[in-house]
Short mmCIF file of the C-alpha atoms (twelve columns), coordinates in Angstrom:
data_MODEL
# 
_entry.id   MODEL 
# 
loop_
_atom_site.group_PDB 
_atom_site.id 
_atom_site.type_symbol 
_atom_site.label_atom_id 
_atom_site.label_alt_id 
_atom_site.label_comp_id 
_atom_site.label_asym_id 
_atom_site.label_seq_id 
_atom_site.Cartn_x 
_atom_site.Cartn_y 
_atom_site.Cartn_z 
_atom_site.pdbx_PDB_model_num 
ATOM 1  C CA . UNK A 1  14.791  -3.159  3.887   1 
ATOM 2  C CA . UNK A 2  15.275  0.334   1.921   1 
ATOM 3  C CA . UNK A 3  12.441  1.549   -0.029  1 
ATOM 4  C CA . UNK A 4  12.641  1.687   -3.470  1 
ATOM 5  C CA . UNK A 5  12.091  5.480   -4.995  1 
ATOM 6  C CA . UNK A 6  9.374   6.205   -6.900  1 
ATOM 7  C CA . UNK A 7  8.844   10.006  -7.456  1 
ATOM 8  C CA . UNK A 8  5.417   8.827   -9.382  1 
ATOM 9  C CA . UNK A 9  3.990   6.965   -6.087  1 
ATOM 10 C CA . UNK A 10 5.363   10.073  -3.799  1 
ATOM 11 C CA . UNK A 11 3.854   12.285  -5.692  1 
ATOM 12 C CA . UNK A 12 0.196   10.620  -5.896  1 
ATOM 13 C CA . UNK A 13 0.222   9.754   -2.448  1 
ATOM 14 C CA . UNK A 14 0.964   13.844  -1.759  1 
ATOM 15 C CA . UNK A 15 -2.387  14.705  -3.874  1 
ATOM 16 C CA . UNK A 16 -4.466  11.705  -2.246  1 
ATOM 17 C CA . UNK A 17 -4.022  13.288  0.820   1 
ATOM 18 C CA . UNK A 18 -4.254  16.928  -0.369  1 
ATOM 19 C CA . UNK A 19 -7.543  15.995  -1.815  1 
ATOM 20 C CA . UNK A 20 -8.585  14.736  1.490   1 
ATOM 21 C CA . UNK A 21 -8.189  11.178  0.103   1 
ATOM 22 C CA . UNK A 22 -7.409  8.337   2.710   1 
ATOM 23 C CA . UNK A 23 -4.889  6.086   0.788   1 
ATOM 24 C CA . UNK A 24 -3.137  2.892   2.093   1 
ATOM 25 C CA . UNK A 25 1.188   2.497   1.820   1 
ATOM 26 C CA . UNK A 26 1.909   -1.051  1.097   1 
ATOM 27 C CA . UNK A 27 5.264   -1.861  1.019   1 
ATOM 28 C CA . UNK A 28 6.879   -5.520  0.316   1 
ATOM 29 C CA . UNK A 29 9.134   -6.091  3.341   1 
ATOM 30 C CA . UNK A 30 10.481  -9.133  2.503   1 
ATOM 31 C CA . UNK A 31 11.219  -11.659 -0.655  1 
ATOM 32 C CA . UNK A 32 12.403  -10.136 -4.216  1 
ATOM 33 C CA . UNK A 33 10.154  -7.683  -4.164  1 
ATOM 34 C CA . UNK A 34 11.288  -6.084  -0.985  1 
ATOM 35 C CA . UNK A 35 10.949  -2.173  -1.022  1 
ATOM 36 C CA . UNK A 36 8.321   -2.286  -3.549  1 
ATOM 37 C CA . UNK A 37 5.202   0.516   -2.936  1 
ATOM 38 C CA . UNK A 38 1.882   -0.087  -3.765  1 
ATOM 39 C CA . UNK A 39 -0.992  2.894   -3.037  1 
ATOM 40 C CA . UNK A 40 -4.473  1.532   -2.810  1 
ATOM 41 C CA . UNK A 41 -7.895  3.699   -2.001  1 
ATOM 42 C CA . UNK A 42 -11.219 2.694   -0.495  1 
ATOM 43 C CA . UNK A 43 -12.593 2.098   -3.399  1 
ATOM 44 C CA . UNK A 44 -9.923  -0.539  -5.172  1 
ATOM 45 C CA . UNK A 45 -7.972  0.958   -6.962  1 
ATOM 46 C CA . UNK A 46 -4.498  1.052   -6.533  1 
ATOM 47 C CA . UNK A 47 -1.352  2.343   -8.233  1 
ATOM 48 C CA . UNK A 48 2.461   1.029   -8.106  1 
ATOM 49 C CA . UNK A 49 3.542   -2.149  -8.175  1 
ATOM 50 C CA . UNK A 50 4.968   -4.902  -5.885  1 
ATOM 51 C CA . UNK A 51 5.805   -7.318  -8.109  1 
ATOM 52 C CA . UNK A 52 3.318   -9.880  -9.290  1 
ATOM 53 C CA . UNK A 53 -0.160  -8.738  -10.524 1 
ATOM 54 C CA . UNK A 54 -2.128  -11.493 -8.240  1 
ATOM 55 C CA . UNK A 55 0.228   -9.825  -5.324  1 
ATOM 56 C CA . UNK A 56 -0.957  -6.395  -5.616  1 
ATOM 57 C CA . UNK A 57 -4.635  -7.957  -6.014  1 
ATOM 58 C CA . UNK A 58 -4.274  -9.910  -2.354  1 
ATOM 59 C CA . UNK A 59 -2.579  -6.559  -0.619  1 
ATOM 60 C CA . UNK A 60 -5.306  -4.341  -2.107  1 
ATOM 61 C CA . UNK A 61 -7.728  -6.300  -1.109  1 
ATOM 62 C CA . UNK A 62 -6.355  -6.546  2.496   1 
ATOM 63 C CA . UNK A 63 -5.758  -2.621  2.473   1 
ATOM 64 C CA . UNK A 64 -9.019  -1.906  1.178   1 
ATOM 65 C CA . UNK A 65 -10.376 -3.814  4.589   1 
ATOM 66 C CA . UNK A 66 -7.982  -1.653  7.114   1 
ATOM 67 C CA . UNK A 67 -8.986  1.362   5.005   1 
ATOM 68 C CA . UNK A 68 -12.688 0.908   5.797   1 
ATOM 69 C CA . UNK A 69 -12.244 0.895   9.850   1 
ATOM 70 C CA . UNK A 70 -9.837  3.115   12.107  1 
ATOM 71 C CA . UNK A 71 -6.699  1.218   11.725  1 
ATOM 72 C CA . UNK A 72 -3.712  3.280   11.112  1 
ATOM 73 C CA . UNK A 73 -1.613  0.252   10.091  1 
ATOM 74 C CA . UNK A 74 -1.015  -3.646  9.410   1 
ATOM 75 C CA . UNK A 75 0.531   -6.364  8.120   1 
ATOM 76 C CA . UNK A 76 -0.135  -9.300  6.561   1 
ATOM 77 C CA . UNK A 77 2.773   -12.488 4.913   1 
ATOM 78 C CA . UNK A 78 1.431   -13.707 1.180   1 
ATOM 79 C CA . UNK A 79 1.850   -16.577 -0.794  1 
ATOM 80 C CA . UNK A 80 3.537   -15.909 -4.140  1 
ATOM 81 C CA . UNK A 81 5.793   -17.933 -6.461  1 
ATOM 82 C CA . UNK A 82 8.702   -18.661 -5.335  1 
ATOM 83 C CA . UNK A 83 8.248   -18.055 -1.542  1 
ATOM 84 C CA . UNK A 84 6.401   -15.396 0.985   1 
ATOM 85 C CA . UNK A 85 6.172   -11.623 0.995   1 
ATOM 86 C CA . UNK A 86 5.593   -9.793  4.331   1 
ATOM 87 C CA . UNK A 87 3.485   -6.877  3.345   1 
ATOM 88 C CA . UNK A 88 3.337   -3.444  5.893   1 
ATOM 89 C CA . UNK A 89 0.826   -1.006  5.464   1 
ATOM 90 C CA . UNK A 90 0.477   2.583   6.513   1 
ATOM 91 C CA . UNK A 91 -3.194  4.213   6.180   1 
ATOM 92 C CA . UNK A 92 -2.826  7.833   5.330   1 
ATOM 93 C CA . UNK A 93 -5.730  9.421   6.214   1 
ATOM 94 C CA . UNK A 94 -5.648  13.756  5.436   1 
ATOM 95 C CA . UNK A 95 -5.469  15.857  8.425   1 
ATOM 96 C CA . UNK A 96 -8.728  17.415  10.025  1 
ATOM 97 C CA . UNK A 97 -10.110 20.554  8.405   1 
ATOM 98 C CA . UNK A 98 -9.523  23.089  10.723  1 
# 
């Protein structure tokens, strides 16, 4: 599965973090929308797009969860229209202050 590029979501997920944001990756691993990025924050809400509006809704959901404990990643398969999506997701969390 190759990623899809998105300057926009690289870029946003480079000032989440510089802002000491913790952000969740999702990416759509599977199915059409395969490669597809989705960023999502503690408190819901969520920029890119994996496909399917109801999608993004069910993976931020699920992110917002990991976000909230000390997971650093997961993965979950959805239900969508015309088959299943495997969803991975990478929690970026800043570095320490030093």
């Amino acid at each position: 599965m190759e990623l899809r590029p998105d300057p926009a979501i690289d870029d946003a997920l480079a000032r989440a973090l510089a802002a000491g944001e913790a952000v969740a990756e999702a990416v759509a691993e599977s199915g059409s929308p395969a490669g597809r990025r989705l960023l999502v924050w503690s408190a819901g809400q969520s920029f890119g797009d994996l496909g399917w509006p109801r999608l993004n809704q069910r993976v931020a959901l699920f992110a917002e969860q990991l976000l909230s404990g000390s997971a650093t990643s997961g993965r979950k398969t959805f239900a969508m229209p015309g088959g299943e999506v495997e969803v991975g997701i990478r929690i970026h969390r800043p570095a320490p202050a030093s």
